[in-house]
CHARMM internal coordinates of N, CA and C (Angstrom, degrees):
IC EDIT
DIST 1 N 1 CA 1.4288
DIST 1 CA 1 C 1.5255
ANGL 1 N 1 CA 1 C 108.60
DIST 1 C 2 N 1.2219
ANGL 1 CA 1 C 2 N 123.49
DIHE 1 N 1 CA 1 C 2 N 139.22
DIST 2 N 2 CA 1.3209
ANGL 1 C 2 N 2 CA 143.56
DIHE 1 CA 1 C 2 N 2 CA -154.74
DIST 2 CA 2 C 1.1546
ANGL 2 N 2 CA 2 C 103.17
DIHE 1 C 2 N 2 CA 2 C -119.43
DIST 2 C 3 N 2.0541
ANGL 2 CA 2 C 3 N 134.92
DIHE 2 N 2 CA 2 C 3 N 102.83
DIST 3 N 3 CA 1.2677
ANGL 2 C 3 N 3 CA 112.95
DIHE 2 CA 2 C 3 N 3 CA -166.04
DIST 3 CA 3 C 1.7423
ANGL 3 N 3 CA 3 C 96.83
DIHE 2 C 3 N 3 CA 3 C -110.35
DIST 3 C 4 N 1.0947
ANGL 3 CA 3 C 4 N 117.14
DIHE 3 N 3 CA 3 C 4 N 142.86
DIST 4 N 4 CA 1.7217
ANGL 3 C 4 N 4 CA 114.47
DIHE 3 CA 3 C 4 N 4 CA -177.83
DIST 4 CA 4 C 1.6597
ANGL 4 N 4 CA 4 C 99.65
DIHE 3 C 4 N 4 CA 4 C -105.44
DIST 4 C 5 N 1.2213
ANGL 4 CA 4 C 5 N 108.53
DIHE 4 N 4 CA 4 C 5 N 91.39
DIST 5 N 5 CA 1.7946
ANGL 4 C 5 N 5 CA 113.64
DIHE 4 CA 4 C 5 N 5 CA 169.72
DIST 5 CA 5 C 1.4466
ANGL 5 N 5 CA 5 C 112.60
DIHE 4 C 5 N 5 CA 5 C -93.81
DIST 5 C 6 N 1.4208
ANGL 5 CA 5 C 6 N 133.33
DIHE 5 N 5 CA 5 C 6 N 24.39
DIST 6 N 6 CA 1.4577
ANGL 5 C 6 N 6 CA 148.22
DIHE 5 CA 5 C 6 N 6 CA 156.08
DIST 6 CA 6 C 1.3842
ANGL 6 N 6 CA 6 C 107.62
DIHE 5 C 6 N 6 CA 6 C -39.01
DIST 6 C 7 N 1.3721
ANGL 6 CA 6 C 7 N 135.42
DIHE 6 N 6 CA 6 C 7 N -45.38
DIST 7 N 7 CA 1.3905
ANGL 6 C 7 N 7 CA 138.46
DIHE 6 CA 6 C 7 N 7 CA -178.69
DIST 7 CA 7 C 1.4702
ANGL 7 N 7 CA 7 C 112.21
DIHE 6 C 7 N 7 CA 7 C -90.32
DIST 7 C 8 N 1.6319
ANGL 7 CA 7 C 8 N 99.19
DIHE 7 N 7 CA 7 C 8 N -42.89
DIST 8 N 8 CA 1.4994
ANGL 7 C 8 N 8 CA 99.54
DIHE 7 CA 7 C 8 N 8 CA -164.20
DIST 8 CA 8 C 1.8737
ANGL 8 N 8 CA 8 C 120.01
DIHE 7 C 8 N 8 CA 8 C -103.83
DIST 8 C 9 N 1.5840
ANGL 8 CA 8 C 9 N 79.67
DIHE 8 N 8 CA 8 C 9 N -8.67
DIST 9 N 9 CA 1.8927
ANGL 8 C 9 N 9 CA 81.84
DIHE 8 CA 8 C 9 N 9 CA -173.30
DIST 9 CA 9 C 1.1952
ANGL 9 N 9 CA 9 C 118.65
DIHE 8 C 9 N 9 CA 9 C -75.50
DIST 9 C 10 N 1.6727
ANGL 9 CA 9 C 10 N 127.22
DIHE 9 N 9 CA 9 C 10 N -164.66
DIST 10 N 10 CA 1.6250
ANGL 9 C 10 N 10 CA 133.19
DIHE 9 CA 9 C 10 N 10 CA -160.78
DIST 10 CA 10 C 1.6551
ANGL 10 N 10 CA 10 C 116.91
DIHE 9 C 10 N 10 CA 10 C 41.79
DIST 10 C 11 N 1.1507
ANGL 10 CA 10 C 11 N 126.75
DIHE 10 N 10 CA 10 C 11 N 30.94
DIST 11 N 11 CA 1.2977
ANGL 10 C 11 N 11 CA 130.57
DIHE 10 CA 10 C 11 N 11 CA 157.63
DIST 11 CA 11 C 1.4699
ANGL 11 N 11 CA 11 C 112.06
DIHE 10 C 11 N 11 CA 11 C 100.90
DIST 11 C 12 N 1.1767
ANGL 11 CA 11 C 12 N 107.33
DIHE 11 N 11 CA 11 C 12 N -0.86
DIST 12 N 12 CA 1.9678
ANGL 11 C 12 N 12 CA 95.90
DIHE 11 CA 11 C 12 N 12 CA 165.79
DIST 12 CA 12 C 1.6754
ANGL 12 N 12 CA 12 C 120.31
DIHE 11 C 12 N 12 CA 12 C -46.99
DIST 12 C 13 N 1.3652
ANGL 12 CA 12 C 13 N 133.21
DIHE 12 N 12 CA 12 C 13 N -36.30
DIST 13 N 13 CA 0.8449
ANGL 12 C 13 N 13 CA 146.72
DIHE 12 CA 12 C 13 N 13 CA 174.57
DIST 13 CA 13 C 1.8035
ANGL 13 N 13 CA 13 C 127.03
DIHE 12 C 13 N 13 CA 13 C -54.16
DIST 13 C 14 N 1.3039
ANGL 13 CA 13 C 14 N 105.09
DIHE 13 N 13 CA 13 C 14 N -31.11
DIST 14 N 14 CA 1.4391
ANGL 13 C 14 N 14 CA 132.55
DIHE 13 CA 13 C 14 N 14 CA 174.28
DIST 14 CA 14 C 1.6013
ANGL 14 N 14 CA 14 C 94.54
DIHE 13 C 14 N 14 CA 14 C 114.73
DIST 14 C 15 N 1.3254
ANGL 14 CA 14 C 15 N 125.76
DIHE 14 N 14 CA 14 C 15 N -5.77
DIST 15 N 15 CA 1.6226
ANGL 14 C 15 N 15 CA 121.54
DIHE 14 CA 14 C 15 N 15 CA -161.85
DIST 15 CA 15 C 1.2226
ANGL 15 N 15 CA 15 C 97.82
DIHE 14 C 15 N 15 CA 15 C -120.83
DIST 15 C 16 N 1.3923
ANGL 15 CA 15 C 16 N 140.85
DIHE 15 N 15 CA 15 C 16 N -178.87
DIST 16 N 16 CA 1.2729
ANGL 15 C 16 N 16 CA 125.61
DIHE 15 CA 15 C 16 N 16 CA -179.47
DIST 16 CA 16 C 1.4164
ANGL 16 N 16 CA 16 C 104.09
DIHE 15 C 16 N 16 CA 16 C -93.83
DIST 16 C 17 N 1.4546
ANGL 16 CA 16 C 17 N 127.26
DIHE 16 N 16 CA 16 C 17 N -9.24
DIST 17 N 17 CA 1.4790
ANGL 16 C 17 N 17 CA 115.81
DIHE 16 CA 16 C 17 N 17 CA -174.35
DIST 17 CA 17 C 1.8277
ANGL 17 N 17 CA 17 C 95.91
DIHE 16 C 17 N 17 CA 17 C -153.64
DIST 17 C 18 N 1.7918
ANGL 17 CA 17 C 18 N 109.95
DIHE 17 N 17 CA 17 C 18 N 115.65
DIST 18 N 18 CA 1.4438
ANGL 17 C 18 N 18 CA 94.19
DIHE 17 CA 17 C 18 N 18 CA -176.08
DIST 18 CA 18 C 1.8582
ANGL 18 N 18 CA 18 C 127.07
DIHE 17 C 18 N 18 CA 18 C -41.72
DIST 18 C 19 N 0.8850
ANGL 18 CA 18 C 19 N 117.04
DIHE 18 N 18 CA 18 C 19 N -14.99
DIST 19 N 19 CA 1.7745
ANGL 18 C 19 N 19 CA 127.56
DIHE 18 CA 18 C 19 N 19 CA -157.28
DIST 19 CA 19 C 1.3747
ANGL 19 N 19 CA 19 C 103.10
DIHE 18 C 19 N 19 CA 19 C -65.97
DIST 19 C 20 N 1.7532
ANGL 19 CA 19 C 20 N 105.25
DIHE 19 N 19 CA 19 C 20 N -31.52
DIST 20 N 20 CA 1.3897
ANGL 19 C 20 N 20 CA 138.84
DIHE 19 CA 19 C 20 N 20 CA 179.12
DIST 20 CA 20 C 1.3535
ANGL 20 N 20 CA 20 C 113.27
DIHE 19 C 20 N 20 CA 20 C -45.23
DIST 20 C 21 N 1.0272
ANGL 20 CA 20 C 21 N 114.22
DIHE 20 N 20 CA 20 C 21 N -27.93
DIST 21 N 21 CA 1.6630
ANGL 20 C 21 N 21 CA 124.95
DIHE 20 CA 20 C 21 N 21 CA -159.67
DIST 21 CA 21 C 1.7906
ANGL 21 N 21 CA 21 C 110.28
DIHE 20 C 21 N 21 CA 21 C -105.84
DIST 21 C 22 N 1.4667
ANGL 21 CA 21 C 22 N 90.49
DIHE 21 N 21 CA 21 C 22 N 5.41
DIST 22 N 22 CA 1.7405
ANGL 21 C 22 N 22 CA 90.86
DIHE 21 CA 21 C 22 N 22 CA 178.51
DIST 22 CA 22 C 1.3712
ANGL 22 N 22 CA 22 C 90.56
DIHE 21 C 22 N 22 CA 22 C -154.60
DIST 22 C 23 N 1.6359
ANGL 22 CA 22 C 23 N 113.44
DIHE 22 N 22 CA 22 C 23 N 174.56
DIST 23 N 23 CA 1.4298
ANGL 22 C 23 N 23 CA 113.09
DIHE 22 CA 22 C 23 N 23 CA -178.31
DIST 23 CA 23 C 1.3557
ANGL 23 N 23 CA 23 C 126.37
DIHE 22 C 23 N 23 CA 23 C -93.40
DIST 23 C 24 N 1.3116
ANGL 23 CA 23 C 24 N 107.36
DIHE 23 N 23 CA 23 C 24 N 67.44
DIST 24 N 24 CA 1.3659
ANGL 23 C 24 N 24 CA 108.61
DIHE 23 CA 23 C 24 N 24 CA 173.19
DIST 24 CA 24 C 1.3534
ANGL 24 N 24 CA 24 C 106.16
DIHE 23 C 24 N 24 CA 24 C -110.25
DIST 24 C 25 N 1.6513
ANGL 24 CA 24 C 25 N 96.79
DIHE 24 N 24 CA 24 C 25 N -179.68
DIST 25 N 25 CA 1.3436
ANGL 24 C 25 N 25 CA 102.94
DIHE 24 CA 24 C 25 N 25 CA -169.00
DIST 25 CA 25 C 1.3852
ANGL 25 N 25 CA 25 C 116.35
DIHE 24 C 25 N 25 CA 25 C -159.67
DIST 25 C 26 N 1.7429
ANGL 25 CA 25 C 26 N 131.32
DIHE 25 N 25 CA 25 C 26 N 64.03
DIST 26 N 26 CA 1.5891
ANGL 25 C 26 N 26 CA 134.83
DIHE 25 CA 25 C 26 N 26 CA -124.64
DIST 26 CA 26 C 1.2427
ANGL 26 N 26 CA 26 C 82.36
DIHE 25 C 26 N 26 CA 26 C -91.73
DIST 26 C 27 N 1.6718
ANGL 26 CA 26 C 27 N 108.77
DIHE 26 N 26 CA 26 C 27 N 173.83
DIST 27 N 27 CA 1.0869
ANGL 26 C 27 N 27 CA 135.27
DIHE 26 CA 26 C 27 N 27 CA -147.74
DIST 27 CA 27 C 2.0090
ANGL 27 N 27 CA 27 C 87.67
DIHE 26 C 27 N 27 CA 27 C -111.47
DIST 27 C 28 N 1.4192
ANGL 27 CA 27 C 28 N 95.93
DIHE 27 N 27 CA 27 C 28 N -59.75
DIST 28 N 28 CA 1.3007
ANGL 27 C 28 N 28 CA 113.52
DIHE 27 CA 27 C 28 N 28 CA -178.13
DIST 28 CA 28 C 1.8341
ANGL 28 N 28 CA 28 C 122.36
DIHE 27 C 28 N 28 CA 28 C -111.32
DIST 28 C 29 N 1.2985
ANGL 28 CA 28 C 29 N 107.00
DIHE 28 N 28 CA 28 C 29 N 112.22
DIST 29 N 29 CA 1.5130
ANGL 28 C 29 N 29 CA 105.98
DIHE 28 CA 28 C 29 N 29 CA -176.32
DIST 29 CA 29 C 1.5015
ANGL 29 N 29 CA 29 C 109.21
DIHE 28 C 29 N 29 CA 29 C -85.23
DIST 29 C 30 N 1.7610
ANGL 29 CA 29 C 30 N 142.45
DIHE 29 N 29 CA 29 C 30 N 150.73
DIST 30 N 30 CA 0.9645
ANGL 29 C 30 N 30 CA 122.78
DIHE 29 CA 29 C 30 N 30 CA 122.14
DIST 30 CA 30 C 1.1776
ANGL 30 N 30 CA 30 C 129.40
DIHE 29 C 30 N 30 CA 30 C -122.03
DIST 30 C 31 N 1.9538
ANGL 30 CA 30 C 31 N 125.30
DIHE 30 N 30 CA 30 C 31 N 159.67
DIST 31 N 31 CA 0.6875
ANGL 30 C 31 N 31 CA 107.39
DIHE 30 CA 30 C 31 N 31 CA 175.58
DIST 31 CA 31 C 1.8334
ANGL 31 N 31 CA 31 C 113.79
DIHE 30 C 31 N 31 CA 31 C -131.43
DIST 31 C 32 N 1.5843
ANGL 31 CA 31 C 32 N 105.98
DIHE 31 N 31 CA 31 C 32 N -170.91
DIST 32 N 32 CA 1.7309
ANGL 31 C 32 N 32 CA 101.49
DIHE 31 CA 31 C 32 N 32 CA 162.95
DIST 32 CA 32 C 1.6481
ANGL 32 N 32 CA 32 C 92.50
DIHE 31 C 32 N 32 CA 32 C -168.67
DIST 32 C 33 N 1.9469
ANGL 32 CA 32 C 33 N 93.59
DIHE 32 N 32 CA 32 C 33 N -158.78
DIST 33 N 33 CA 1.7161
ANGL 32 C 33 N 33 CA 92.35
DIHE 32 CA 32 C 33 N 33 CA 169.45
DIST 33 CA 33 C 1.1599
ANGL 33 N 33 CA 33 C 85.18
DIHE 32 C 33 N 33 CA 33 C 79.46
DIST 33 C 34 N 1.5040
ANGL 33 CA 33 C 34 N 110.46
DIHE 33 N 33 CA 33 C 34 N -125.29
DIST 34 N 34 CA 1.3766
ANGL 33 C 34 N 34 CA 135.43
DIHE 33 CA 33 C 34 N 34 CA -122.38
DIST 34 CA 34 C 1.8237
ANGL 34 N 34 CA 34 C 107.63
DIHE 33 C 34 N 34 CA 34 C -97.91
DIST 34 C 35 N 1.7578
ANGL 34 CA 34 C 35 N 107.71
DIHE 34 N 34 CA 34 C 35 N -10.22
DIST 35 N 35 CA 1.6945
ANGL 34 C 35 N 35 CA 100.27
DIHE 34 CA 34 C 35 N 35 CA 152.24
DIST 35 CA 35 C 1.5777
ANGL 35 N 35 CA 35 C 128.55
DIHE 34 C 35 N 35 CA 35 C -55.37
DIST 35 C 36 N 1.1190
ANGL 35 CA 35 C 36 N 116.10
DIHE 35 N 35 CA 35 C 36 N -25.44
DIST 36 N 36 CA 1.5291
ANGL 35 C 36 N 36 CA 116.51
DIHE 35 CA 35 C 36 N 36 CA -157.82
DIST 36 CA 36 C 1.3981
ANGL 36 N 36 CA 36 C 112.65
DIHE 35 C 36 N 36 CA 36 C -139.89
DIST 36 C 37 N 1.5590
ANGL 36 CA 36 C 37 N 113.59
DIHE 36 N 36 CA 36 C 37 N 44.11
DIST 37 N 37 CA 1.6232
ANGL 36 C 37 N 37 CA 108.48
DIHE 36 CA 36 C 37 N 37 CA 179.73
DIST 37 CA 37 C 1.3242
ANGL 37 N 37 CA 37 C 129.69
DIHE 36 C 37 N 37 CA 37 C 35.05
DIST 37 C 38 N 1.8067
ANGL 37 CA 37 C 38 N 113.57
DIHE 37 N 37 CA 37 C 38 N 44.98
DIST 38 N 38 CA 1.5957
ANGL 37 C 38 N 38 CA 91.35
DIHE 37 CA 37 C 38 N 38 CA -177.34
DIST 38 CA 38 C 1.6028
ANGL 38 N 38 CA 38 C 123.72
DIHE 37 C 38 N 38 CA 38 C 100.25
DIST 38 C 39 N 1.7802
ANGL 38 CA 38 C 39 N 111.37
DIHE 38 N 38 CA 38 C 39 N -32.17
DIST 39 N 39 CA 1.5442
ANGL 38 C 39 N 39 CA 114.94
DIHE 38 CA 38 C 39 N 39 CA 160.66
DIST 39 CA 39 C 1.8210
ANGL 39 N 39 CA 39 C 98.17
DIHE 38 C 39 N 39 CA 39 C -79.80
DIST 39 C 40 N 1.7002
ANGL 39 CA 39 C 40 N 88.39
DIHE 39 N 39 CA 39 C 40 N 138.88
DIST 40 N 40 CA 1.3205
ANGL 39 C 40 N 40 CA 117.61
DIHE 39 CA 39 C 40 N 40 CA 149.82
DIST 40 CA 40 C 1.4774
ANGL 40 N 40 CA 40 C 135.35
DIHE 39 C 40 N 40 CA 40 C -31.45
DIST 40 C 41 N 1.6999
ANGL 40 CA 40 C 41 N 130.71
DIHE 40 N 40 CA 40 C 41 N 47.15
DIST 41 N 41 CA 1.3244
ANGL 40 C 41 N 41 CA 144.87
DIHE 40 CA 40 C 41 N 41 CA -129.71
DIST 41 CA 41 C 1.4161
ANGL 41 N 41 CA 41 C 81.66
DIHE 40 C 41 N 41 CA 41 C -134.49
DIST 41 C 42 N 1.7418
ANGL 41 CA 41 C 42 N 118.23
DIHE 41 N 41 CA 41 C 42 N 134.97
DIST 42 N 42 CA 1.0414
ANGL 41 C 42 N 42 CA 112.71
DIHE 41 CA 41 C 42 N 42 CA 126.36
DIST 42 CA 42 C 1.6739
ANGL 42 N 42 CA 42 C 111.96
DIHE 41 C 42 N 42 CA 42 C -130.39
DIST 42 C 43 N 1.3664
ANGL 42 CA 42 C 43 N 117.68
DIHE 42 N 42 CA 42 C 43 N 177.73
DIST 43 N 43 CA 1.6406
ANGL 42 C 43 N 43 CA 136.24
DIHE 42 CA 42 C 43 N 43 CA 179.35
DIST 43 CA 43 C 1.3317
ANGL 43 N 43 CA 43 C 105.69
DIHE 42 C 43 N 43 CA 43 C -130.75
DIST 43 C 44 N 1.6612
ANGL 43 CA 43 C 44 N 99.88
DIHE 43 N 43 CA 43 C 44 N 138.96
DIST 44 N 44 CA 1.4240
ANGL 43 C 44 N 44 CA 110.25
DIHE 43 CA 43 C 44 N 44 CA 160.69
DIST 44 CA 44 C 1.7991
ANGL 44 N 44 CA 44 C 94.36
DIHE 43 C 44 N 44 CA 44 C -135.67
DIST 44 C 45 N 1.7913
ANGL 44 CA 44 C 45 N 89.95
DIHE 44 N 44 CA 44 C 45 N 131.91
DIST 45 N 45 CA 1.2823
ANGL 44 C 45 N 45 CA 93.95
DIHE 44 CA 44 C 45 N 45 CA -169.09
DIST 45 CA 45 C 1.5633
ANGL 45 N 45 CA 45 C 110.95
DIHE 44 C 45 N 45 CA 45 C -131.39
DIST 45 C 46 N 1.5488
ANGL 45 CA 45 C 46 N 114.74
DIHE 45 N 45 CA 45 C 46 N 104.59
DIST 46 N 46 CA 1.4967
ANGL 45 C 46 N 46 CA 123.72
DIHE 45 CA 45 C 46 N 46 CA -174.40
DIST 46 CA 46 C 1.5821
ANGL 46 N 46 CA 46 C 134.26
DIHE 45 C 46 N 46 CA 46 C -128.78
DIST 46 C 47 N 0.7521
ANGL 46 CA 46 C 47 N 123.02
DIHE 46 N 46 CA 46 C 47 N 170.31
DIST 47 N 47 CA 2.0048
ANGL 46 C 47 N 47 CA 117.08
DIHE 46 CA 46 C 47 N 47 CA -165.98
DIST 47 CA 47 C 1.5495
ANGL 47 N 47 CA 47 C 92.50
DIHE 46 C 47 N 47 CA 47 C -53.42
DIST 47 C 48 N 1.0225
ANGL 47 CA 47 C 48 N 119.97
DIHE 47 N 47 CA 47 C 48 N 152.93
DIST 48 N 48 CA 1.9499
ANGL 47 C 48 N 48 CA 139.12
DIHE 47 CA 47 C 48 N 48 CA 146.83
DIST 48 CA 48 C 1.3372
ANGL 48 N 48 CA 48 C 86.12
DIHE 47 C 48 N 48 CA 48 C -39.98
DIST 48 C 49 N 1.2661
ANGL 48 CA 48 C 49 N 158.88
DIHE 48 N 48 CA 48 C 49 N -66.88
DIST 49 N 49 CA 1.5796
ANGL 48 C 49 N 49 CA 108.92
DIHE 48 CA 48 C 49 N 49 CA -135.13
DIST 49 CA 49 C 1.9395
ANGL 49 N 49 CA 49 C 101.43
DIHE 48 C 49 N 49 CA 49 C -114.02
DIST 49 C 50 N 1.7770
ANGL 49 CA 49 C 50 N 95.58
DIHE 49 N 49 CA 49 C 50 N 29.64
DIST 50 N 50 CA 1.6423
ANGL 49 C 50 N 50 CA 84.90
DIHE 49 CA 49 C 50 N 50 CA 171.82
DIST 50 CA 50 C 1.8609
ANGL 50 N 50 CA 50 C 89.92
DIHE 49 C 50 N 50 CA 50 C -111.57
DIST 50 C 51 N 1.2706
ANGL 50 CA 50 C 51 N 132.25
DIHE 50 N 50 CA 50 C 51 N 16.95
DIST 51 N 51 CA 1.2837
ANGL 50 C 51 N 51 CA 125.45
DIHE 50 CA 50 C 51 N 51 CA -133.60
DIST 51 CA 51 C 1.4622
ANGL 51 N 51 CA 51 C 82.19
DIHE 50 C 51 N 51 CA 51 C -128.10
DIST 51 C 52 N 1.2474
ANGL 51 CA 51 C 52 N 127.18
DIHE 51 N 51 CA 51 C 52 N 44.70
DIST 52 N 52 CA 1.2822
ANGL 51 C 52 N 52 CA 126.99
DIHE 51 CA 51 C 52 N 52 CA -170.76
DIST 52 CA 52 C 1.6451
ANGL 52 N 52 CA 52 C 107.51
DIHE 51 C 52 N 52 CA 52 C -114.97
DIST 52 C 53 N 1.2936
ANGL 52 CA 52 C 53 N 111.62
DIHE 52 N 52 CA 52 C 53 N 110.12
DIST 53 N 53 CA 1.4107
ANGL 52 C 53 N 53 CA 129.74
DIHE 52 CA 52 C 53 N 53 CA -132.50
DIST 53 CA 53 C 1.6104
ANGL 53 N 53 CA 53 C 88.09
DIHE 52 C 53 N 53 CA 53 C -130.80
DIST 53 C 54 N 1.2825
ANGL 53 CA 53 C 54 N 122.91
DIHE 53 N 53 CA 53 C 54 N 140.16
DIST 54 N 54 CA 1.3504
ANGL 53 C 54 N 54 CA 138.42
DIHE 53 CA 53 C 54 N 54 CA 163.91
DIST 54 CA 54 C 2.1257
ANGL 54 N 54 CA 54 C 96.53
DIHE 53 C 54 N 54 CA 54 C -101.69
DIST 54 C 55 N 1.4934
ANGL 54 CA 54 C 55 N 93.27
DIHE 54 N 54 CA 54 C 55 N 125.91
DIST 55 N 55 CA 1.8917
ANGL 54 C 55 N 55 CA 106.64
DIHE 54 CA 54 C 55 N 55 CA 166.12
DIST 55 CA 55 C 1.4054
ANGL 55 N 55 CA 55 C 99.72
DIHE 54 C 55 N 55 CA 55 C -26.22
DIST 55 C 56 N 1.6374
ANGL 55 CA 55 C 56 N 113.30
DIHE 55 N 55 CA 55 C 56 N 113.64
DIST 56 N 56 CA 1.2215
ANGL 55 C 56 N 56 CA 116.10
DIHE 55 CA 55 C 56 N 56 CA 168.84
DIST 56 CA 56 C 1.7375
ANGL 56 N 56 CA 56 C 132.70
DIHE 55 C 56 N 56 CA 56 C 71.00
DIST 56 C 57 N 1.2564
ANGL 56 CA 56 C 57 N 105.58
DIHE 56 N 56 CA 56 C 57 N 6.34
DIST 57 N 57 CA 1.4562
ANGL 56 C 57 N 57 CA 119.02
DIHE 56 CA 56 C 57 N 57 CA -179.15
DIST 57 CA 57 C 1.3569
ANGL 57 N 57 CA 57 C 119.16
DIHE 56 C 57 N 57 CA 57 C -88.97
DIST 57 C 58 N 1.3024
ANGL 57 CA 57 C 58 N 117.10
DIHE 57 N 57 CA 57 C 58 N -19.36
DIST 58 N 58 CA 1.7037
ANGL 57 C 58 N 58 CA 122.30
DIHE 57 CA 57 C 58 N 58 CA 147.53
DIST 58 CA 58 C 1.5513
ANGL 58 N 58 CA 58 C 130.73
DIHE 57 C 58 N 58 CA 58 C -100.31
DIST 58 C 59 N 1.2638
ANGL 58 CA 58 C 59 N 108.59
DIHE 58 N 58 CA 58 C 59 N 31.74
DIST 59 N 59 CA 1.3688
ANGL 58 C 59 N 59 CA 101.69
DIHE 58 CA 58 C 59 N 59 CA -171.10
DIST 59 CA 59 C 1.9869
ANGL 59 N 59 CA 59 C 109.94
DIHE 58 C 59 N 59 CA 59 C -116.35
DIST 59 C 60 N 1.7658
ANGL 59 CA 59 C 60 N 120.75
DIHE 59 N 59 CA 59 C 60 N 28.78
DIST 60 N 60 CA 1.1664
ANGL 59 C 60 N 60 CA 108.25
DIHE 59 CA 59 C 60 N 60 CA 155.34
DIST 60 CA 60 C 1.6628
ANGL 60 N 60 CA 60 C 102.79
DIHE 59 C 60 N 60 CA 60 C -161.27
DIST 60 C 61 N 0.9890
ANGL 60 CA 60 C 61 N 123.64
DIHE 60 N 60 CA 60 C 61 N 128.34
DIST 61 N 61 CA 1.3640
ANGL 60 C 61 N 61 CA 119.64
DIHE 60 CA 60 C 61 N 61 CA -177.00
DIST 61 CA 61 C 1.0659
ANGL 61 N 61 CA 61 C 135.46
DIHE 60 C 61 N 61 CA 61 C -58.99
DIST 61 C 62 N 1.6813
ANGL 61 CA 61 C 62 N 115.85
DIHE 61 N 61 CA 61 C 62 N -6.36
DIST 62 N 62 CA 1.5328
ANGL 61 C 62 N 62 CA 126.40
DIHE 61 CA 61 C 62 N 62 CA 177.49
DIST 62 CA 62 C 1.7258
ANGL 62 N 62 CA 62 C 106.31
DIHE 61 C 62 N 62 CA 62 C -115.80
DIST 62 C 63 N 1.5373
ANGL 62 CA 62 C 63 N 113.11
DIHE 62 N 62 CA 62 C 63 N 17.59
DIST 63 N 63 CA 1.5795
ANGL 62 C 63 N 63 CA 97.49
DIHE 62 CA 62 C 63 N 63 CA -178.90
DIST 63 CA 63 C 1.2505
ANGL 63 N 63 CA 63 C 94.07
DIHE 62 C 63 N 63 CA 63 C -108.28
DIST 63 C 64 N 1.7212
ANGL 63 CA 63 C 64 N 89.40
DIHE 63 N 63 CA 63 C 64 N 169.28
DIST 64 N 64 CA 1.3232
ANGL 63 C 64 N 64 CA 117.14
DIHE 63 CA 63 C 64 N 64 CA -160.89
DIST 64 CA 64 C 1.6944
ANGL 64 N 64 CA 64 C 91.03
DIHE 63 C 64 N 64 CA 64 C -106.27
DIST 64 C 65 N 0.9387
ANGL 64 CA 64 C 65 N 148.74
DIHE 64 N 64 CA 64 C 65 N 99.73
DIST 65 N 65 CA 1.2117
ANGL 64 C 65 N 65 CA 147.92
DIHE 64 CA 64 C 65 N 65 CA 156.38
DIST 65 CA 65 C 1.7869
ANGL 65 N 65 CA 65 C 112.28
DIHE 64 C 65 N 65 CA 65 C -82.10
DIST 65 C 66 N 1.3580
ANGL 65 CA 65 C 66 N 109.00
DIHE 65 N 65 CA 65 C 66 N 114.05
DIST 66 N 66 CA 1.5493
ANGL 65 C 66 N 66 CA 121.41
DIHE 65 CA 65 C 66 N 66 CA 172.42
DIST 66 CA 66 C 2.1584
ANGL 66 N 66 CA 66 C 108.23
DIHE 65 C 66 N 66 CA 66 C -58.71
END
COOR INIT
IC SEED 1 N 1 CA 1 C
IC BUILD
């Protein structure tokens, strides 16, 4: 499960992450906004063994990596 806290995360909610407030429990978080005062930041934040990353294969949102 894939939770998108872009609108709702860093504590707008009263909790630090809305998902908090019911019983879930995502696999994959993301976030933006409200990490970085205003810079252009986003996070995706998931267990070590989904985080299995080829050099450079997450680092632009419009490439095409083979």
């Amino acid at each position: 499960m894939v939770i998108d806290e872009v609108q709702s995360g860093i504590g707008r909610t009263g909790k630090m992450f809305a998902f908090q407030h019911f019983n879930i429990v995502p696999d994959i978080i993301c976030l933006a906004k409200g990490i970085a005062s205003g810079l252009p930041l986003g996070v995706m934040m998931a267990p070590r063994d989904l985080m299995k990353w080829r050099s450079g294969a997450h680092a632009s949102t419009f490439a095409l990596i083979p």
